[in-house]
C-alpha positions in Angstrom: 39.8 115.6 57.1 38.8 117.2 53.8 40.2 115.7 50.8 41.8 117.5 47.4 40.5 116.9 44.6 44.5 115.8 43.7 46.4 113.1 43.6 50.5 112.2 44.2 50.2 111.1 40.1 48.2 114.5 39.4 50.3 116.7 41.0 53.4 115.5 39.0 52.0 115.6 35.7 50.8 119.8 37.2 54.6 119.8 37.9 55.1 118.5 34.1 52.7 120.5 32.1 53.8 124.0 34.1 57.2 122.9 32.9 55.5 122.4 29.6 56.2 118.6 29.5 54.1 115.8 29.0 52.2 116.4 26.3 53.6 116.5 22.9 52.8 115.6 19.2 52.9 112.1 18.7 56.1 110.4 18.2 54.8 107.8 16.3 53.6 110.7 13.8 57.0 111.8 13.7 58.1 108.5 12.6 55.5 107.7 10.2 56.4 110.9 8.4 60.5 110.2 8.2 59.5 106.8 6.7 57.3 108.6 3.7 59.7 111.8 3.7 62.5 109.2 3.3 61.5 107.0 0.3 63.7 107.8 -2.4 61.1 109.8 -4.6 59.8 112.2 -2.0 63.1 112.7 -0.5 64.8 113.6 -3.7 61.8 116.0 -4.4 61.7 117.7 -1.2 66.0 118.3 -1.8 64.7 120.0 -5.2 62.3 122.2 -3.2 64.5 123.1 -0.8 67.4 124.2 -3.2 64.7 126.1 -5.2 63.6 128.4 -2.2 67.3 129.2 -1.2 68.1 130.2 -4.6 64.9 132.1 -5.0 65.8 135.4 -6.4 64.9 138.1 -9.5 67.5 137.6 -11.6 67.2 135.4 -15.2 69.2 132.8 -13.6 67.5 132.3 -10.1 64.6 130.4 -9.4 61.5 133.0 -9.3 58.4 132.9 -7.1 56.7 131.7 -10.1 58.6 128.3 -10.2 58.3 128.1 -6.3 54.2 128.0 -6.9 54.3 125.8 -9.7 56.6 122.8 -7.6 54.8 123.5 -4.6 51.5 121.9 -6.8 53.3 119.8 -9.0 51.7 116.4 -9.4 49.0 117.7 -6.9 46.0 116.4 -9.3 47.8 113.9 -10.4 49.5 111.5 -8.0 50.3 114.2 -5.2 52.8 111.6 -2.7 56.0 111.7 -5.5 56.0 115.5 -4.6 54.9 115.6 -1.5 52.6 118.8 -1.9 48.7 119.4 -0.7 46.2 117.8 -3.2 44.7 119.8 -5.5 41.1 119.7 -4.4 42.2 121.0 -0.8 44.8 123.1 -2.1 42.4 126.4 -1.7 41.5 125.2 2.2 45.2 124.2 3.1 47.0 127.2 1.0 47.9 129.6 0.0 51.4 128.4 -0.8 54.1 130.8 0.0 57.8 131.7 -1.2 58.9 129.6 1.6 59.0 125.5 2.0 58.0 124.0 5.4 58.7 120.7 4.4 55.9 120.4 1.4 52.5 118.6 2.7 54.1 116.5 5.8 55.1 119.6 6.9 52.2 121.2 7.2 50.2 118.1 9.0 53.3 118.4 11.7 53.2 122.2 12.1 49.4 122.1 12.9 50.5 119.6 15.2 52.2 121.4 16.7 50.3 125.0 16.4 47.8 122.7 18.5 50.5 121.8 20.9 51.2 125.2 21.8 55.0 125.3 20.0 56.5 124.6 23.7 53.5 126.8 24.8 51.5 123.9 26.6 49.2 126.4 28.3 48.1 127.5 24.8 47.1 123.7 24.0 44.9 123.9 27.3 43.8 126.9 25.9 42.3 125.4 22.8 41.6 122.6 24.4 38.9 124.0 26.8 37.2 126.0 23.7 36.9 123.0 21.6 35.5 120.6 24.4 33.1 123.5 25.1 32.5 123.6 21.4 31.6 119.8 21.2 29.1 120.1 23.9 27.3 122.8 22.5 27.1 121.8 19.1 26.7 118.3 19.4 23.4 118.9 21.5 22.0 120.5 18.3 23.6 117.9 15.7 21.8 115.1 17.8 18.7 116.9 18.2 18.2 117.1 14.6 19.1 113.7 13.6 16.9 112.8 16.3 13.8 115.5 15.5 12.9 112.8 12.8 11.6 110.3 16.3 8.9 113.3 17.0 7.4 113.0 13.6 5.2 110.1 13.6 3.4 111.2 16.8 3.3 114.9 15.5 -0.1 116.4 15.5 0.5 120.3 16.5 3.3 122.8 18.0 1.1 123.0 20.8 1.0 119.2 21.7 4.4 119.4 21.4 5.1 122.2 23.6 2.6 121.3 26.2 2.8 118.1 26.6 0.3 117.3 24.8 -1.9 119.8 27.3 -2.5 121.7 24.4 -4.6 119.1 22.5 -7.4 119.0 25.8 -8.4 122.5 25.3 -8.3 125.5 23.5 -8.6 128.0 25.7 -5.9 127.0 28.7 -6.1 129.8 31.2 -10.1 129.2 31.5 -9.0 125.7 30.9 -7.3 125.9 34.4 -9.2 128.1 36.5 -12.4 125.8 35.9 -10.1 122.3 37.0 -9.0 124.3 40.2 -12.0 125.2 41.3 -13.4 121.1 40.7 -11.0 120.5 44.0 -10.5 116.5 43.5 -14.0 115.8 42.3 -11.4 113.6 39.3 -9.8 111.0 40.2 -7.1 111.0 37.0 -5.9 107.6 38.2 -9.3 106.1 37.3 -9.0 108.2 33.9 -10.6 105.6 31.3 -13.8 105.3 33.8 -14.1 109.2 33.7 -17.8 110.4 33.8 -18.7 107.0 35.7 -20.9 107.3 38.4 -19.3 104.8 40.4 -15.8 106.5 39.9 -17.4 109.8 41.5 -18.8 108.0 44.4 -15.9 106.1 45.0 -13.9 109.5 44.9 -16.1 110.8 47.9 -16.1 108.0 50.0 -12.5 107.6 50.0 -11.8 111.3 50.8 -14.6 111.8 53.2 -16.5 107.9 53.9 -20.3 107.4 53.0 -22.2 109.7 54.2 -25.5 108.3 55.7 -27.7 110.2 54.1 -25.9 109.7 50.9 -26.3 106.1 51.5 -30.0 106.3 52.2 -30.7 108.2 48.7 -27.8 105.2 46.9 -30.6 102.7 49.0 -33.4 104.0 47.6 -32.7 104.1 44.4 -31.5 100.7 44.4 -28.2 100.4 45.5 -26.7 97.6 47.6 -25.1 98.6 50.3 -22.6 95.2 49.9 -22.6 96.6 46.0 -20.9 99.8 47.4 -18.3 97.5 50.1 -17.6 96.2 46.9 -16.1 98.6 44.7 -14.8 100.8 47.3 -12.8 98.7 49.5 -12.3 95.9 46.4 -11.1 98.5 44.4 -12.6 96.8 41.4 -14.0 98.5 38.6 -16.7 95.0 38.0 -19.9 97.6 38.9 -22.7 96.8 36.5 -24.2 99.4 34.0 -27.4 98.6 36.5 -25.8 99.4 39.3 -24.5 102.5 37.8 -27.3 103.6 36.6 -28.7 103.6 40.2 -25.7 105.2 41.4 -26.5 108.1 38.6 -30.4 108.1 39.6 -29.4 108.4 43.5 -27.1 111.9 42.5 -29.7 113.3 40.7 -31.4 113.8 44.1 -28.5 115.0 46.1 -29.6 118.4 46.5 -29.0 121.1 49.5 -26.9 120.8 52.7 -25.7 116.9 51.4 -24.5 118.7 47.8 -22.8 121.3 49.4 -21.3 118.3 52.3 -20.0 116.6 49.1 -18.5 119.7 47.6 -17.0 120.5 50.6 -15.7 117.0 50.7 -14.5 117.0 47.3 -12.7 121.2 47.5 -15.6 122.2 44.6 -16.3 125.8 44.3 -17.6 125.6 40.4 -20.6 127.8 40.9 -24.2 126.6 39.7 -24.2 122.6 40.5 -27.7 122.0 41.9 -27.0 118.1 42.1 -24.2 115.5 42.8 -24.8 114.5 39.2 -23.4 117.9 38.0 -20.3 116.2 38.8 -20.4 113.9 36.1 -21.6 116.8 33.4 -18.6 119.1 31.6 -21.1 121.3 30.9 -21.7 122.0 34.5 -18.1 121.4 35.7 -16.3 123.1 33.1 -18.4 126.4 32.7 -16.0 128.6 31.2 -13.9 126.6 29.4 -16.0 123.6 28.1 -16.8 124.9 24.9 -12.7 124.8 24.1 -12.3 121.0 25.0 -10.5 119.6 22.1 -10.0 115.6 21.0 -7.5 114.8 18.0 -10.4 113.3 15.4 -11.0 112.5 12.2 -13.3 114.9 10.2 -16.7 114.4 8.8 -18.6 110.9 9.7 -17.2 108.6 7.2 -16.7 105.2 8.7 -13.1 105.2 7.0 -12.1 109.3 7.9 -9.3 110.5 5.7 -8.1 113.0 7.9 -7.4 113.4 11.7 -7.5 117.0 13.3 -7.8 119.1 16.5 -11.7 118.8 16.8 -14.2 120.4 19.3 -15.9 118.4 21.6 -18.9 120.8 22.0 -20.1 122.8 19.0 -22.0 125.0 20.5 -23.7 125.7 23.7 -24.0 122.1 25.5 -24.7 120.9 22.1 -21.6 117.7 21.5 -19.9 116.7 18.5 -22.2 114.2 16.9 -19.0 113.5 14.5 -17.1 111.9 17.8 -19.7 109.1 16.8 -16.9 107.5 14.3 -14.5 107.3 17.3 -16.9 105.9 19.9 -19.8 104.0 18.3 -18.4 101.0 18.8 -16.3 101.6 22.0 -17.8 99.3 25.2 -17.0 102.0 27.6 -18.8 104.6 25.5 -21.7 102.2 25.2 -21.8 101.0 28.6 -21.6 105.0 29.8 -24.8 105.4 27.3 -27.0 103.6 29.3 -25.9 104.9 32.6 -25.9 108.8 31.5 -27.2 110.7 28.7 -25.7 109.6 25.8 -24.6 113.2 24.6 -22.6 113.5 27.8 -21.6 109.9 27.9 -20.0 111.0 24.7 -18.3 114.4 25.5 -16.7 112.1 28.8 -15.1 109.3 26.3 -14.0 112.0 24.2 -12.2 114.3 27.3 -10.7 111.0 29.2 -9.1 110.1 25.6 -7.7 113.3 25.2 -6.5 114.0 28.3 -4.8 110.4 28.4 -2.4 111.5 25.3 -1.3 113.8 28.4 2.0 112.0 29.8 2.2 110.8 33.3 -1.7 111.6 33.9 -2.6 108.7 35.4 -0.3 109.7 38.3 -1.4 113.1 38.7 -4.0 114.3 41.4 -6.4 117.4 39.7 -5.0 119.6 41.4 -1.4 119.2 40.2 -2.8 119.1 36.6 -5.2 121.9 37.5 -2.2 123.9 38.6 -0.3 122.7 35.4 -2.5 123.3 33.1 -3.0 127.2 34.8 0.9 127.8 34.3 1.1 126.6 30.6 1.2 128.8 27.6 0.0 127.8 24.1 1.5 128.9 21.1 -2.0 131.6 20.2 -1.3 134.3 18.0 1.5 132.2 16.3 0.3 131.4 13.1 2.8 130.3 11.2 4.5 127.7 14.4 0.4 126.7 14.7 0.8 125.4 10.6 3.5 123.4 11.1 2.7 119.9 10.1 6.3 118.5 11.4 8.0 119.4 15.0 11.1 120.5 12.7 10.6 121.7 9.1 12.7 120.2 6.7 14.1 123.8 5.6 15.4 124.1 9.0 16.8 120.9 9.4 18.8 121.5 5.9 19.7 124.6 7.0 21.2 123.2 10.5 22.8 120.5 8.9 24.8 123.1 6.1 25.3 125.0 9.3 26.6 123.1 11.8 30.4 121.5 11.6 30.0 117.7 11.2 32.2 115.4 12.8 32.8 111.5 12.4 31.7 110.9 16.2 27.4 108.8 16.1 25.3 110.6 14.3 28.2 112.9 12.9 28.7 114.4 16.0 32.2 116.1 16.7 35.2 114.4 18.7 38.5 115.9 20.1 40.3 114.0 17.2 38.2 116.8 14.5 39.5 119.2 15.8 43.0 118.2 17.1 43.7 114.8 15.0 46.6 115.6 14.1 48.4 116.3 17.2 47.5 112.6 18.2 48.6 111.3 14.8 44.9 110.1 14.1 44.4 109.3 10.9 48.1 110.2 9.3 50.8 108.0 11.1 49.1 105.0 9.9 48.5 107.3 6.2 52.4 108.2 6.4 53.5 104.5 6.6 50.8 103.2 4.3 51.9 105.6 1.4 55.7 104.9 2.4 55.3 101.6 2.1 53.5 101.7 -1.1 55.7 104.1 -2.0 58.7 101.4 -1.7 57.0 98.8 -3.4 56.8 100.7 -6.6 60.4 101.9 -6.4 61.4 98.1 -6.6 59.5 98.1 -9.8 61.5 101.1 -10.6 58.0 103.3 -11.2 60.3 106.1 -10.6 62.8 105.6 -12.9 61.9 108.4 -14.7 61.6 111.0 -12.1 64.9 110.4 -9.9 67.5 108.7 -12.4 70.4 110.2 -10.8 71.5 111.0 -15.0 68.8 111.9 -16.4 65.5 111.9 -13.5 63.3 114.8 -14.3 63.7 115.6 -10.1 67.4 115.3 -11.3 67.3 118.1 -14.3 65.4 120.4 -11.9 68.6 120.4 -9.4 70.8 120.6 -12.2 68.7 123.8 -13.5 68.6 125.2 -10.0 72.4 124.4 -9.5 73.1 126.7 -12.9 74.6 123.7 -14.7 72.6 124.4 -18.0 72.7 128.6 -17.4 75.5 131.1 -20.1 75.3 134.4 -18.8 75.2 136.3 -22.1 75.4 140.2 -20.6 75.3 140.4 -16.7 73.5 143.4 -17.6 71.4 144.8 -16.0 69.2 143.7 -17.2 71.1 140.3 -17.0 70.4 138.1 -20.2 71.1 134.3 -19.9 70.2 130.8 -21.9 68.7 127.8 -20.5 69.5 125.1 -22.3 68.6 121.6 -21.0 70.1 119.1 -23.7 68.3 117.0 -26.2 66.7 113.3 -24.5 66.4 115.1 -21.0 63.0 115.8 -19.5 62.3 119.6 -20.5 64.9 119.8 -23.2 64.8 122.7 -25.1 66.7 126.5 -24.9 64.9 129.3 -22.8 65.8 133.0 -21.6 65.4 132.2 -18.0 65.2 129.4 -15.4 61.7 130.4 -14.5 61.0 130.1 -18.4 62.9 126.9 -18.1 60.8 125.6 -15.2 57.4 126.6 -16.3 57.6 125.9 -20.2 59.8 122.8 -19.7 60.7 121.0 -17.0 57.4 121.1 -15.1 54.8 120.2 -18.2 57.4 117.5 -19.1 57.4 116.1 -15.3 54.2 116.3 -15.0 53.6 114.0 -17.8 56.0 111.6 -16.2 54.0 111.1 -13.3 51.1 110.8 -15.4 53.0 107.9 -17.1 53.5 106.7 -13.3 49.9 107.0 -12.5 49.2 104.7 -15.9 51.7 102.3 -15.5 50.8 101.8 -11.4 47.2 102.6 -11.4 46.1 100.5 -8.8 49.0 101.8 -6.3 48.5 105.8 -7.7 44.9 104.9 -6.6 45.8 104.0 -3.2 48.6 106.6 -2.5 45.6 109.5 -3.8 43.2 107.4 -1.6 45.7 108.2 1.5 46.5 111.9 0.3 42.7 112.6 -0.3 41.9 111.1 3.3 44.8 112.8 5.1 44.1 116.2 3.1 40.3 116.1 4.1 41.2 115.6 7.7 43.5 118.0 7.9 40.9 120.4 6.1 38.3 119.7 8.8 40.5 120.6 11.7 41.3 123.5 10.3 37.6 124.5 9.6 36.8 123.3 13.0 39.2 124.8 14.9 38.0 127.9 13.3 34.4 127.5 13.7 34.9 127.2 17.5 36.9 130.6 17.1 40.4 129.4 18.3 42.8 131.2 16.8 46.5 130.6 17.9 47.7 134.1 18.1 45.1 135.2 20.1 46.0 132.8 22.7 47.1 133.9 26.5 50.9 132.8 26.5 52.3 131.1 29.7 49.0 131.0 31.0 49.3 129.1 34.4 45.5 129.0 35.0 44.8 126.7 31.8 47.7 124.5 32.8 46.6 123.8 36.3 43.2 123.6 35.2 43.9 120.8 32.7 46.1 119.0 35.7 42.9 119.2 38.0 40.6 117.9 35.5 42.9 114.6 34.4 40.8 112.0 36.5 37.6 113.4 34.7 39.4 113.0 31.4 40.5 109.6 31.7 36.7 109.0 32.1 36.1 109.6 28.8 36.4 106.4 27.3 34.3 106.3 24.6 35.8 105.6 21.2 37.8 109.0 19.6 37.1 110.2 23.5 39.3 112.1 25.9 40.9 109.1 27.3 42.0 108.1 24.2 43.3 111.6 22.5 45.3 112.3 25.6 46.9 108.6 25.9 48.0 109.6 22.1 49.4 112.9 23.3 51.2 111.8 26.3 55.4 112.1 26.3 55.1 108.9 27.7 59.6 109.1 27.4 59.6 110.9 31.0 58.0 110.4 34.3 55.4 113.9 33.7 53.9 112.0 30.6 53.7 108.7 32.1 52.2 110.8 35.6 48.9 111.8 33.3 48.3 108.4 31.7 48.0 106.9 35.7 46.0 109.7 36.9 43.8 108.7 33.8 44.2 105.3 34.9 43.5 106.4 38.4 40.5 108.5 37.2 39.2 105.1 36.2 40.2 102.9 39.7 38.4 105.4 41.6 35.0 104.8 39.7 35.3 101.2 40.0 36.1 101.1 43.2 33.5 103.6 44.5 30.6 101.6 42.7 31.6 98.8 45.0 32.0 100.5 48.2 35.7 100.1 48.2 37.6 103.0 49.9 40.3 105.2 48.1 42.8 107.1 49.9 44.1 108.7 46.8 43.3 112.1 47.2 45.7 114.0 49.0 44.1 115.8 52.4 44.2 119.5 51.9 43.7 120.0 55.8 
């Protein structure tokens, strides 16, 4: 019977989140807030902002847009909690303030909770939800890659090693390259790659794909070959033979001409034209016609026994004439010097010099020559490219500067990004435990009466600015128009003096004058200002990010499909894969945030998380899960 991919728990949080329940902002946000909104100093503040905006009007004795501006930043450079209002290095990313009051900074951490939440709109949360978790993905492949380009450097040598697997270091010239290693059949044995251009290695290669041929055997005989010699190394598998018996080995191919050359080849699937003897075989001049005279070895230049340098050097110079400079490499190499004597040293050279480049190759040893024959046939070098070809680091540092400026940054490893980026305040991460910090802080100094001077209910500068908003200091001289009034806020009281307006009033009096009080307060209770800014700057900077997040993965709220059922099923489907997400600022843990754990439909998506979970465990130890509903 085939199985759903839902569950009895998922189903009822599906029921939940179409009825747009189940998810909502934190509570514990909510209450972290009405402890800091309800400390006697930003409470009386927020009154005072509230009272300003309902009496916002044009005449001399209403509050005027200007006054709104400057309370809405009062104190915001200053010591930012006693007024509740957006810091003023974030004030330009969080703003622009408007003629209206939405409950001063507080307020606007718990409407972008809420904007994220979909106001009642849950489909709009699963909405954004599904752009930023697509976002992440995409963008945190690149932030990782560039922290991690830096692992590439050390073993840099060329775009081309890079790009090819380090393919691109054996040879110039790939497509020749290629076609010559095809048509060589399996005359290499790539597992036997640090004994390449061995005699013995060849010989082994043919008996074990075709046995010894008798005549073959008669020519190793004469030369001076034991016939136990060859038991040996064939069916022993060691690689113990002798430079003497090698030697003879090499001597014995030099004769293998006619119908037991082309036997061999046949043996081996060579077509490379022009090989008169077996020991062709062994010579990249011969076996690598077209292409030899691009075989490449990273080396160091000149001859100095100390080099200075290490580049992409040619194995051949010229015609069949080898690199004398590989010398510095191999002089002192026993399987160079041991091939010496068995070969001619000039080839003996080119063969240490190929099997060490083509060992940078990864996974060689466990490739047969005609998979790297194919290989190499397929792969493109970077030719014509000049400026990739000069790069002297697999990621230039301009580009990784230019990435990193580019890219959003998150506080995930490596400063990759995490739901709680983009969405933190919807799950109360970091503010609820920033709200209760800064009201408790905020209570402590209000013991030490630090406030004294802002909310004395006689003379508190939060208490003039009702009293000015509240007309108590305002004569109407002429209701005009245009109306003419006096201000006059009496001697000893925070703005004192006699003005032509209440905006006047405000902006020439009562502001500068409070705002010098909370300077006081920031003097007198540095090391408590210093944590409440430390809690403001931190909440403010958050809140910044999301915002820039949000908009760098392009969700914008409006544009969002209302009452989309799609997104909300979608979400319901996708809860066991969510709850899967455990690690630290994952899924699991945003959603256990967000969950209206107060009725069954929130409580339904923390178990299917849970159940999510179960299912894993239980399936990595065989155990059976009837969970899924059947669906026929």
């Amino acid at each position: 019977m085939a199985q759903s991919p839902l569950s009895s728990v998922m189903l009822i949080a599906s029921d939940g989140l179409i009825q747009n329940q189940g998810l909502a902002v934190s509570g514990n946000l909510a209450i972290a807030i009405n402890a800091y909104t309800s400390t006697d100093v930003v409470n009386s503040y927020m009154g005072v902002m509230s009272s300003a905006v309902a009496n916002l009007g044009i005449g001399n004795n209403q509050v005027g847009s200007n006054t709104i501006t400057l309370l809405q930043s009062l104190g915001s450079n200053t010591l930012p909690a006693v007024t509740n209002v957006i810091p003023s290095d974030y004030a330009n990313t969080l703003g622009p303030l408007a003629n209206t009051y939405a409950g001063g900074f507080s307020g606007l951490v718990t409407a972008q909770a809420q904007s994220i939440l979909g106001n009642g709109d849950l489909s709009k949360f699963c909405q954004t939800y599904g752009i930023v978790q697509s976002y992440i993905v995409q963008t945190n492949q690149y932030i990782n890659t560039v922290k991690n380009s830096a692992i590439l450097t050390p073993t840099f040598s060329t775009m081309d090693a890079l790009t090819t697997g380090s393919i691109g270091e054996t040879n110039r010239t790939l497509s020749p390259f290629g076609a010559d290693l095809i048509k060589l059949g399996q005359a290499w044995n790539l597992n036997n790659l640090p004994f390449f251009g061995y005699p013995w290695v060849l010989l082994k290669q043919v008996i074990t794909l075709g046995g010894l041929l008798p005549e073959l055997l008669t020519k190793l005989n004469t030369a001076g070959v034991p016939t136990a010699d060859i038991g040996s190394f064939t069916q022993n598998d060691t690689t113990a033979v002798s430079s003497e018996i090698d030697a003879a080995i090499y001597k014995a191919m030099q004769t293998v001409t006619g119908d037991l050359l082309s036997q061999i080849n046949l043996l081996l699937d060579v077509t490379t034209p022009n090989i008169t003897t077996m020991a062709d075989l062994l010579n990249p001049v011969k076996t690598l016609p077209n292409s030899y005279l691009g075989l490449t070895i990273l080396a160091p230049t000149g001859t100095d026994v100390t080099p200075t340098a290490t580049v992409l050097s040619n194995v051949y110079i010229q015609a069949d004439t080898v690199n004398s400079n590989l010398l510095v490499l191999f002089a002192q190499d026993p399987a160079y010097i041991d091939l010496a004597r068995v070969t001619p040293p000039d080839q003996a050279l080119a063969n240490r010099a190929i099997a060490t480049s083509l060992g940078q190759v990864k996974n060689i040893f466990n490739l047969t020559l005609p998979a790297f024959a194919a290989a190499v046939s397929a792969i493109e070098s970077n030719t014509g490219l000049p400026a990739i070809n000069a790069l002297k680091q697999p990621v230039p540092t301009s580009v990784v500067n230019s990435l990193n400026s580019t890219l959003a940054t998150g506080t995930g490893p490596n400063g990759t990004l995490t739901l709680f980026d983009f969405m933190g305040s919807a799950a109360g991460i970091p503010y609820t435990a920033l709200f209760n910090q800064s009201a408790n802080t905020i209570n402590g100094m209000s013991v030490s009466s630090a406030f004294t001077t802002l909310i004395d209910p006689v003379d508190g500068a939060y208490t003039i600015m009702q009293n000015t908003i509240d007309g108590m200091y305002t004569i109407v001289i002429d209701p005009g128009p245009p109306e003419i009034v006096t201000v006059t806020i009496p001697a000893g009281l925070p703005g004192e003096g006699v003005y032509n307006s209440v905006d006047e009033a405000f902006g020439n009096g009562i502001v500068p004058a409070t705002s010098n009080l909370i300077a006081n307060v920031v003097s007198s209770f540095s090391s408590q200002s210093a944590s409440l800014n430390s809690d403001f700057n931190t909440m403010s900077s958050q809140l910044a990010a999301e915002k820039v997040n949000l908009a760098a993965a392009q969700v914008n709220f409006a544009d969002l499909s209302a009452n989309s059922r799609p997104s909300l099923l979608s979400l319901g489907t996708s809860l066991h894969q969510i709850g899967q997400d455990v690690a630290p600022k994952g899924s699991a843990e945003f959603f256990a945030a967000i969950a209206d754990t107060s009725n069954i439909y929130g409580q339904a998506i923390i178990s299917s998380m849970r159940e999510g979970r179960n299912i894993t465990a239980m399936n990595a130890a065989g155990i059976g899960s009837d969970t899924q509903i059947p669906i026929a």
